[in-house]
N, C-alpha and C positions, 0 to 999 in steps of 0.2 A: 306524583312525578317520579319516576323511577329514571334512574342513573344509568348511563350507557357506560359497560364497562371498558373497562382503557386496553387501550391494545397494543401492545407490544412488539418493537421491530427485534428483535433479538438481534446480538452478534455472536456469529459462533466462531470458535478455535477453529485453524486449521486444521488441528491434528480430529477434529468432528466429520469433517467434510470426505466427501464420497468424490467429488472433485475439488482441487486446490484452486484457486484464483489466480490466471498468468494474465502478464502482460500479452494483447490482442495480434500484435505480430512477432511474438517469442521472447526470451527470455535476452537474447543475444543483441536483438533490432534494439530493446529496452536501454540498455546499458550502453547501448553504442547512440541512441537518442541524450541520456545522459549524461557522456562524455562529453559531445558536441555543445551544451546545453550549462553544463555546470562552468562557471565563466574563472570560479575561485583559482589561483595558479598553486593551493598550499594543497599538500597529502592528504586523502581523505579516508580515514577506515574508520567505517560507524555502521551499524546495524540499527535501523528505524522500523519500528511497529506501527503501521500503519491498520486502516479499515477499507475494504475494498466494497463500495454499496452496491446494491441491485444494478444498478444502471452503466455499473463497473467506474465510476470513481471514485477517487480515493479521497478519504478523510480521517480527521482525527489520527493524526502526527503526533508519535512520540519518539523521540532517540532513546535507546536500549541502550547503547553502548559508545562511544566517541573517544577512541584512542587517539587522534588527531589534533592538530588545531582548527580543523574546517569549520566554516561556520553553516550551523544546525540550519537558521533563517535559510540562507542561500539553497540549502541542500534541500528542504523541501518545499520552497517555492519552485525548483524545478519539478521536483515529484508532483505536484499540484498541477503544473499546467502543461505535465505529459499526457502522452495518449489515453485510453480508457484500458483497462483489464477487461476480463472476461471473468464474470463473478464465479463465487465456488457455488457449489451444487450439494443438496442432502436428499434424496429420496426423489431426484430429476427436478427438483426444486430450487428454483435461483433464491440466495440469502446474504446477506449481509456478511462478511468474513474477516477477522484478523489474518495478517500477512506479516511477516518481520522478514525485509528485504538485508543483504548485507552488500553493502559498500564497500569500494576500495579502489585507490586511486593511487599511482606514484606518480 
């Protein structure tokens, strides 16, 4: 009985990719979805590393950075149940990709 070998989804760096991963109606629609969306009234500056998959959602939530008191919870259940990205690309190849988005709110 011979073993099928495991195969592996890789995540690759931004800084790998031949195209980055954007939010599907821009950078600008994102963050104004966002605003509308994040319900918290307290300041929020935090930079979150995120996975952007094939199918362009997002998983695998990490906060980087959280000079605020925002709550982390709050901040990426909306990231979770925003619109889809447009995955990054390597060699015309859709892949799996980190993203570290930065935050900020007064």
């Amino acid at each position: 009985m011979t073993e099928k070998p495991l195969k592996y989804d890789v995540v690759f760096n931004s800084n790998d990719l031949d195209i980055v991963p954007s939010p599907k109606d821009g950078m600008k629609k994102f963050y104004s979805y966002f605003s509308k969306n994040y319900t918290d009234s307290k300041q929020l500056k935090m930079s979150i590393l995120f996975v952007v998959e094939k199918d362009g959602t997002l998983s695998n939530f990490k906060v980087m950075k959280n000079t605020s008191s925002a709550n982390e919870a709050e901040v990426i259940k909306v990231l979770e149940s925003g619109p889809k990205w447009i995955p990054g690309k390597i060699n015309n190849r859709i892949v799996r990709s980190t993203f570290i988005l930065p935050i900020t709110f007064k």
